[in-house]
C-alpha positions in Angstrom: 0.0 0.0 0.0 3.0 2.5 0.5 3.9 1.8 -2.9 0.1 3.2 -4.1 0.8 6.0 -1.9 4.1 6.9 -2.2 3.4 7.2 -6.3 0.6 10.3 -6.0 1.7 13.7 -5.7 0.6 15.9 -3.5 -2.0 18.0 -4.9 -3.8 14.4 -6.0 -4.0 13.4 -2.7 -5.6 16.6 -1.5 -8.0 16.4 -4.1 -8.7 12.7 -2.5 -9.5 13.7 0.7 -11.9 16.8 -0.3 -13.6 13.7 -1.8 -13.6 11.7 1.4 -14.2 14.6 3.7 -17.2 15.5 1.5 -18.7 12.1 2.3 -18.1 12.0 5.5 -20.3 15.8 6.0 -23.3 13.8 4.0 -23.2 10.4 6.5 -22.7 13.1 9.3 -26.0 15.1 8.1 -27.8 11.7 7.4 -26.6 10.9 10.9 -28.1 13.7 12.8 -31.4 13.6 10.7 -31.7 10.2 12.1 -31.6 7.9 9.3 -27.8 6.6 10.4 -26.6 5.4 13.3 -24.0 7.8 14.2 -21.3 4.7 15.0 -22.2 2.9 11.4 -19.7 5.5 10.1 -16.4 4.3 9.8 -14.0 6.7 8.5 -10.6 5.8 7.1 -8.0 5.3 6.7 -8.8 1.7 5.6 -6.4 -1.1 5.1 -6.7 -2.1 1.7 -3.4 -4.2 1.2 -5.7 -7.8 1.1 -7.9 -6.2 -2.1 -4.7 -5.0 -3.9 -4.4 -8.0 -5.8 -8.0 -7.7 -7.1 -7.5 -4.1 -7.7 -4.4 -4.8 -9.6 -5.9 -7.4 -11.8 -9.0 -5.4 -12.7 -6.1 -2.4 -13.8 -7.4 0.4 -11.1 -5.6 3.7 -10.8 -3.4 4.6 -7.8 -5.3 7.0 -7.4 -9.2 5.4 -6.8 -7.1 2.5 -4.6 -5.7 5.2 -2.3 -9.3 6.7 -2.0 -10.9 3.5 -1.5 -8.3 3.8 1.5 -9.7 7.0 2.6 -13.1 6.9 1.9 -15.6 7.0 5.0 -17.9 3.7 4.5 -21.6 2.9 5.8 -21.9 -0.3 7.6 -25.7 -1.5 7.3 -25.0 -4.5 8.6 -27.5 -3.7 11.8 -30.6 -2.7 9.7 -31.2 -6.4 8.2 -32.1 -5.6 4.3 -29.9 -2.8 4.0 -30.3 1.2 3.4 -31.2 3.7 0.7 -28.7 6.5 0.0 -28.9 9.5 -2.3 -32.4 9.4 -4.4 -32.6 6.0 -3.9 -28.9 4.7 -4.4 -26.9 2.0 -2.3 -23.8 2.7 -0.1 -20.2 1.3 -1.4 -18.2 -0.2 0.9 -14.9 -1.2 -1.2 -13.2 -3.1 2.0 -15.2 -6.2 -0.1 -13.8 -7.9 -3.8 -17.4 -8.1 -4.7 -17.8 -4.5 -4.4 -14.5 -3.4 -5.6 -15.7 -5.6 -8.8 -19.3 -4.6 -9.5 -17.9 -0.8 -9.1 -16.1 -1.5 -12.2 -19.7 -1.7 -13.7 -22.1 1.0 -12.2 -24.9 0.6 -14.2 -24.5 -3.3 -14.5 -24.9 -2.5 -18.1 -22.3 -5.5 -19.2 -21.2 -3.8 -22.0 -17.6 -2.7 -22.3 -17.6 0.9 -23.0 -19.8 1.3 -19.7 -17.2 0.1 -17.5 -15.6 2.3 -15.3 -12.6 4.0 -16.4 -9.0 3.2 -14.2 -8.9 6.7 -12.6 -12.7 6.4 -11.9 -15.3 5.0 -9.5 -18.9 5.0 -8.2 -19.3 6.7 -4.3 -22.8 5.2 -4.6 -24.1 2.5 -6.5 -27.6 3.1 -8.5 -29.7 0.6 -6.6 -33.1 -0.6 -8.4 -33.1 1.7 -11.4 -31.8 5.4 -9.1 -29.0 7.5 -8.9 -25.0 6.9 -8.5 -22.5 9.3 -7.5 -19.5 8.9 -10.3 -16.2 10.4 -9.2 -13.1 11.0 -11.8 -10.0 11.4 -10.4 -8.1 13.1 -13.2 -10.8 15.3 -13.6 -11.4 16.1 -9.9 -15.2 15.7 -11.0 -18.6 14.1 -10.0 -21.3 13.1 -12.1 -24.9 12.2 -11.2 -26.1 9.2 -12.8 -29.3 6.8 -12.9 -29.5 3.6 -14.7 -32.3 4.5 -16.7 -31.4 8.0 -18.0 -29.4 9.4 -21.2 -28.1 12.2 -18.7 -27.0 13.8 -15.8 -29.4 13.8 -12.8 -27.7 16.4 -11.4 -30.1 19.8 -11.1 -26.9 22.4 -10.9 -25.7 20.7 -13.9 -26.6 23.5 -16.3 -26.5 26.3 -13.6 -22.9 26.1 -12.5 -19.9 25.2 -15.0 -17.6 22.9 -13.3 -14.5 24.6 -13.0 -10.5 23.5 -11.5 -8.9 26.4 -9.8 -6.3 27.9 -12.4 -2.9 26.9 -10.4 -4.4 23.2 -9.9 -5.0 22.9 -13.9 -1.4 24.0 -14.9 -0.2 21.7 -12.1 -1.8 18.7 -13.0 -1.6 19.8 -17.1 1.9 19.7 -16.8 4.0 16.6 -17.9 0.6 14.9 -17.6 0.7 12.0 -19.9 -1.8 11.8 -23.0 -5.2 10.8 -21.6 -6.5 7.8 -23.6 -9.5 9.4 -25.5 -7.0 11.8 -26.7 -4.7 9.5 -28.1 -5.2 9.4 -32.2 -3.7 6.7 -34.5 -2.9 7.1 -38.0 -4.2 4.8 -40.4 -2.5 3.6 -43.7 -3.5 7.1 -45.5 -1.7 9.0 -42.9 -4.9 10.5 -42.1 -5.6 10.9 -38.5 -9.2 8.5 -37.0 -11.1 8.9 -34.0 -9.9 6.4 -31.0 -10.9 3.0 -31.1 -10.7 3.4 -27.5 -14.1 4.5 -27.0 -15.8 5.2 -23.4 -19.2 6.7 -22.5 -17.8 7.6 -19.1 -15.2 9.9 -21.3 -17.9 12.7 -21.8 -19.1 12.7 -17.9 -21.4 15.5 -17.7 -19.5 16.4 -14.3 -18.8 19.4 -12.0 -15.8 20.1 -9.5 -16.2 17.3 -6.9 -16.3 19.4 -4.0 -18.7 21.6 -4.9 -20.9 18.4 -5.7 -20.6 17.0 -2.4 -21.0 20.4 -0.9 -24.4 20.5 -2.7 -25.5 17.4 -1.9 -25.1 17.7 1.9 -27.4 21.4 1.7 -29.9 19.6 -0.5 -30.4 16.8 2.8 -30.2 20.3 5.2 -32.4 22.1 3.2 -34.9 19.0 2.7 -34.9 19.3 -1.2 -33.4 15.6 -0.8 -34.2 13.4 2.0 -33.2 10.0 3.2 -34.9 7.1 2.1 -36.5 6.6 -1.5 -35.3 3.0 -2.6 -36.4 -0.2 -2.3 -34.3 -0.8 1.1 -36.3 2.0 3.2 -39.7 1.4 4.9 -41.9 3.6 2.4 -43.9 4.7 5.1 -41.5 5.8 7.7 -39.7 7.6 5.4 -42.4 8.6 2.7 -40.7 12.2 1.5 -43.9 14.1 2.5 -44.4 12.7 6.1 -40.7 13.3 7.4 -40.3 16.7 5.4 -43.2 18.1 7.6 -41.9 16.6 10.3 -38.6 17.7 10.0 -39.7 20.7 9.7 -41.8 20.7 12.8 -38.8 19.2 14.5 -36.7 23.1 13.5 -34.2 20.6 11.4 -31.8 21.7 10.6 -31.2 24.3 13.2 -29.6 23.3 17.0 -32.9 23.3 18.3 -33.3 20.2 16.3 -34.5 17.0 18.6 -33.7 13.6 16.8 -35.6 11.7 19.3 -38.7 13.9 19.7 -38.6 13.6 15.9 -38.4 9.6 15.7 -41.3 9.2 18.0 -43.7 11.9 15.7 -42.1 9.7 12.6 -43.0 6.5 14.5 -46.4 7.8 15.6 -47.2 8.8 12.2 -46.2 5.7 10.4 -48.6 4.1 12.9 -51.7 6.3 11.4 -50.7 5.8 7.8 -50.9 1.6 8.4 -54.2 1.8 10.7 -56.5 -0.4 9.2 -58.7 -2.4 11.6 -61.4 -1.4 14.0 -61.0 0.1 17.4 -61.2 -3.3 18.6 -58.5 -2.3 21.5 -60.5 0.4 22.8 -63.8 -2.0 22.9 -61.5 -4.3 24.5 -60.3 -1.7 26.8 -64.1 -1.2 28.1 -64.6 -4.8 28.9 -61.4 -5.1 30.9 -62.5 -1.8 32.6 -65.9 -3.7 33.1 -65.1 -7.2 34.1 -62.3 -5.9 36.3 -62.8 -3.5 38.9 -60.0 -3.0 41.5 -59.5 -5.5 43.8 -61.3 -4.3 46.2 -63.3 -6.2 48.8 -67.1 -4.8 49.4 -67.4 -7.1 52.6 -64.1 -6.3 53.6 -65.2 -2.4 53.4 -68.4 -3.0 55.2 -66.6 -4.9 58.0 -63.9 -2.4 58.2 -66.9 0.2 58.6 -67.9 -1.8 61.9 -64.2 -2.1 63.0 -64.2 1.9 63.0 -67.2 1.8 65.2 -65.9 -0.4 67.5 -62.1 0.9 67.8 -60.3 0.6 70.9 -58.0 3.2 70.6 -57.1 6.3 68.2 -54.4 4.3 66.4 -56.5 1.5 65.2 -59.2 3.8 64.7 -57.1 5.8 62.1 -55.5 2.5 60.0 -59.3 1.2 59.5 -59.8 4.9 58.2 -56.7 4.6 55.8 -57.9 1.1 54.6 -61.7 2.7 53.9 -60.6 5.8 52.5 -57.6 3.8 50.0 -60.3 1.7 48.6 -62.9 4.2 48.3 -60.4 6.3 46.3 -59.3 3.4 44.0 -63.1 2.6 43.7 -63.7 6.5 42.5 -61.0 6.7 39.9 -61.8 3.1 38.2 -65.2 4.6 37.4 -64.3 7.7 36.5 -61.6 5.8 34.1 -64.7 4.0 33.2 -66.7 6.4 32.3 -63.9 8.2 29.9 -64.0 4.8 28.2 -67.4 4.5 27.7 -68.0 8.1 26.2 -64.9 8.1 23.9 -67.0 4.7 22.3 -70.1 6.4 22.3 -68.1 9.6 20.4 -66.7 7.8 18.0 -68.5 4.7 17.5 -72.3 5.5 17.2 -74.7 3.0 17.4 -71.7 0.6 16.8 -69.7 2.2 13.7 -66.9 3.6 14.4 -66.5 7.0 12.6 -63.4 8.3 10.7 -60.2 10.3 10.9 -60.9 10.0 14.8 -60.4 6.2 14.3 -57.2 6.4 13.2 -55.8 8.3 16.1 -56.9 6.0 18.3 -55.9 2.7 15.6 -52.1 4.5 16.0 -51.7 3.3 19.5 -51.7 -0.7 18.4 -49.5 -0.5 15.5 -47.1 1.2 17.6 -47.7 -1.5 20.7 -46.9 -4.0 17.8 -43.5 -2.7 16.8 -42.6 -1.8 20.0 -43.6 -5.7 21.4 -41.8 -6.5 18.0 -38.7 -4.1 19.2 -38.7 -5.3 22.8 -38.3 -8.9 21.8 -35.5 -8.0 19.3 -33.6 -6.6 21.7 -33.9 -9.2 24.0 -32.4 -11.4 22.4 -29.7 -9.2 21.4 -28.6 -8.9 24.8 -28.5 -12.1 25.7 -25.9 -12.9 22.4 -24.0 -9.9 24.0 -24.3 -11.3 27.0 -23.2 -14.5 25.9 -20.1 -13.6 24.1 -19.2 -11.5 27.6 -20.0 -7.9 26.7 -20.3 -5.0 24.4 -16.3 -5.1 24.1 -15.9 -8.8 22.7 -19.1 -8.5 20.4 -18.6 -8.4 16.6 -19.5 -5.3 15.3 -22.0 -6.4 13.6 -24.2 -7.8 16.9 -23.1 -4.3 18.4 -24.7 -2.4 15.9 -27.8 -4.5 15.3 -27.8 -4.3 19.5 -27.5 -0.5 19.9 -29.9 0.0 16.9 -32.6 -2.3 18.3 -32.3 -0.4 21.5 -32.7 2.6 19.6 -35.9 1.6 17.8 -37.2 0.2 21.4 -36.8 3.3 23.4 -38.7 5.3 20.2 -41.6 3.1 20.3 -42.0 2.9 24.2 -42.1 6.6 24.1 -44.3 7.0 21.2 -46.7 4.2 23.2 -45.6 6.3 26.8 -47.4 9.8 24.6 -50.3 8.4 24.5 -50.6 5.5 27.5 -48.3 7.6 30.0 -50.4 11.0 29.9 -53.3 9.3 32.3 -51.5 7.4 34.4 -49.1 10.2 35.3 -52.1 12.8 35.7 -54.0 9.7 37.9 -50.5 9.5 40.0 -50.6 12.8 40.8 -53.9 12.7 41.7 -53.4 10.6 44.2 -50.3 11.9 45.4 -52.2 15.1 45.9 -55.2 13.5 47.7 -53.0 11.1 49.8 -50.9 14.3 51.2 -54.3 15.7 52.0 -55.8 12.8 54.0 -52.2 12.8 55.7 -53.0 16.4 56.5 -55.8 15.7 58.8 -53.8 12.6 60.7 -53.6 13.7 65.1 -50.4 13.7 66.1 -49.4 10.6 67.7 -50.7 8.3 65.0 -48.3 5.9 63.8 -49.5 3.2 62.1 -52.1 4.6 60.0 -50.1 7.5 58.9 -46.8 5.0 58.4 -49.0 3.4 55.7 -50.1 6.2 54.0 -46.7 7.5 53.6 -45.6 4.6 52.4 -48.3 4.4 49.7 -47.5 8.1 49.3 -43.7 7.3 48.4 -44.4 4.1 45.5 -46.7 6.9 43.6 -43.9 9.8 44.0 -41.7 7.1 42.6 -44.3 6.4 39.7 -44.8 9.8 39.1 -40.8 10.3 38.7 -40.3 7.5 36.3 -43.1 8.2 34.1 -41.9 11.7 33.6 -38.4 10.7 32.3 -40.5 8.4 30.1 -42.1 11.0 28.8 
């Protein structure tokens, strides 16, 4: 690899890392929007002295092996079928002979003058019929590409001239061998022919690399492109109008931006879009309420009724009161819960059919359920192979991404699930936080038992209250 290296001059390897560090600013961007893991980037440099051989044998420049070395690459190992990239593309990731092979090929058109010249390379691949990012080295220059078209996909193409700083053109013009499409032969006549060389790639529409990159990171932070858009993404997480509103309800891409807050709203809404059954949780919801009061004793209440009567002393007088007045409470807010359930059917289902958009508000709540039930069984099982292998620091890489993802994707559907399951309970806790202290209020001094009880109660819902606030 020193060898590769040592045979570049200087300016050509600057020009290579304005390439790489313009890929790394777009996985960054697609980072913090949330469609990357942050740790799936893995910047170089790269050792690529076990693909020279391959790279040697399929006649690749110095120049595209030593960015191949530098280049930052996506692993998608965690995310099971893969990821989109720009308008629908595929990540490269050259540390593979596959890769390094098909990349020779962008368009898999099989045809030789679509093969990749030595001094060039795809930064993307094209996916199912989208757009590839084509660099040329001796050219400095990136050209948009789809499989399908006859031209460039990229919009500045026609705005902006692609231009190489005057002092880097006489640099690299001079002593620079004859490029291969300028090579003439001279046939039997003397008369000079076109090249029998002949390459689509040579007549790249293309503009100066950096500026491409550049562009392409503003286009994700000013949402004119936006992650997903292939086959690989889920077409309803990341359907381009959904997260474009949402980003922008988020304040992307300023530093007020919350990734979290934003996954839950993405999750929440992906959960409307799929609703398609019948409020069949919420009916279900009424019968538990129904069939299940609290456990609550109505002899036991009516015998503790004649134990106040009969008390011997203040101390036992006041437990009996804290037992009554406990179950009372829990008796109160059951039917009040009841109530709520039974007028939100009546609302929205009259006379038995339930009415639309409401329903799908309320269908939101079991999709997410299911992906988060989905999530938390994922991750599970993740643990325990983590577990098993003796921690996060002897896992492969890939469990420890499919790990931290899965957590990831857990703690956005519990707290898409906490928005709208959390809200009562934590208004309910406080309730009876509030009515507890009160009753504890009117306690004699002296009282022990009683009030020892009550405190205690007091405490588990303080603690309640507490952890379904960070939840939230």
């Amino acid at each position: 690899m020193d060898a590769v290296t040592d045979s570049l001059e200087p300016y050509q390897k600057k020009q290579l890392h304005e390439v790489a560090d313009g890929m790394v600013k777009i996985y960054r961007t697609l980072a913090r929007m949330q469609y990357l893991l942050e740790s799936c980037i893995q910047e170089g440099p790269h050792d690529m002295t076990p693909f020279l051989p391959v790279c040697e044998r399929l006649g690749i420049d110095a120049s595209i092996i030593y960015l191949f070395s530098i280049l930052p690459y996506v692993d998608e190992s965690y995310s099971g079928a893969g990821l989109d990239f720009f308008q629908g593309g595929r990540f490269v990731n050259f540390l593979d002979e596959g890769v390094i092979e098909d990349g020779r090929d962008p368009m898999f058109a099989e045809e030789e003058e679509e093969l990749m010249r030595p001094w060039m390379t795809p930064l993307s691949f094209v996916g199912n019929h989208c757009t590839a990012i084509l660099y040329d080295a001796r050219e400095h220059a990136i050209g948009l590409y789809g499989q399908l078209d006859t031209g460039s996909c990229d919009e500045n193409i026609h705005i902006e001239k692609w231009y190489r700083p005057l002092t880097e053109a006489i640099t690299q013009e001079e002593d620079a061998e004859p490029r291969p499409w300028e090579l003439l032969r001279e046939d039997e006549d003397g008369e000079d022919d076109a090249p029998t060389d002949i390459n689509n790639w040579d007549e790249m529409e293309s503009r100066h690399a950096p500026y491409v990159l550049c562009d392409i990171a503003v286009w994700y932070e000013s949402l004119a492109e936006l992650p997903g858009g292939g086959e690989k993404s889920d077409a309803e997480e990341w359907h381009p109008e959904i997260i474009r509103r949402l980003y922008r309800n988020h304040s992307w891409p300023g530093p007020g931006f919350d990734g979290d807050a934003f996954l839950v709203d993405q999750a929440r809404t992906c959960a409307a879009m799929s609703a398609d059954e019948g409020l069949w949780r919420l009916l279900d919801h009424l019968r538990h309420l129904r069939r299940h009061p609290p456990n609550v004793s109505i002899p036991d209440m009516w015998a503790d009724r004649v134990r106040l009567v009969s008390a011997q002393n203040p101390e036992e007088e006041w437990l009996v009161r804290w037992w009554l007045w406990h179950a009372e409470f829990r008796m109160s807010k059951h039917q009040e819960k009841l109530r709520e359930a039974e007028d939100l059917v009546e609302r929205l289902c009259p006379i038995g059919q339930c009415q639309k958009p409401d329903e799908l508000l309320l269908r939101e709540l079991e999709k997410l359920q299911d992906r988060r039930d989905s999530y938390r069984q994922a991750a599970s099982g993740l643990r325990q192979e983590v577990e098993g292998v003796g921690g996060p620091g002897n896992a492969t890489e890939t469990l420890r991404l499919r790990w931290e993802y899965t957590e990831k994707r857990l703690a956005t559907y519990e707290r898409a699930c906490n928005a709208y399951s959390s809200r009562d309970p934590l208004r309910n806790c406080e309730v009876e936080a509030e009515a507890i202290r009160g009753w504890l209020a009117q306690v004699p001094e002296g009282i022990q038992e009683a009030k020892k009880r009550a405190e205690e109660e007091l405490q588990r819902r303080e603690m309640d209250i507490e952890s379904l606030k960070k939840r939230l």
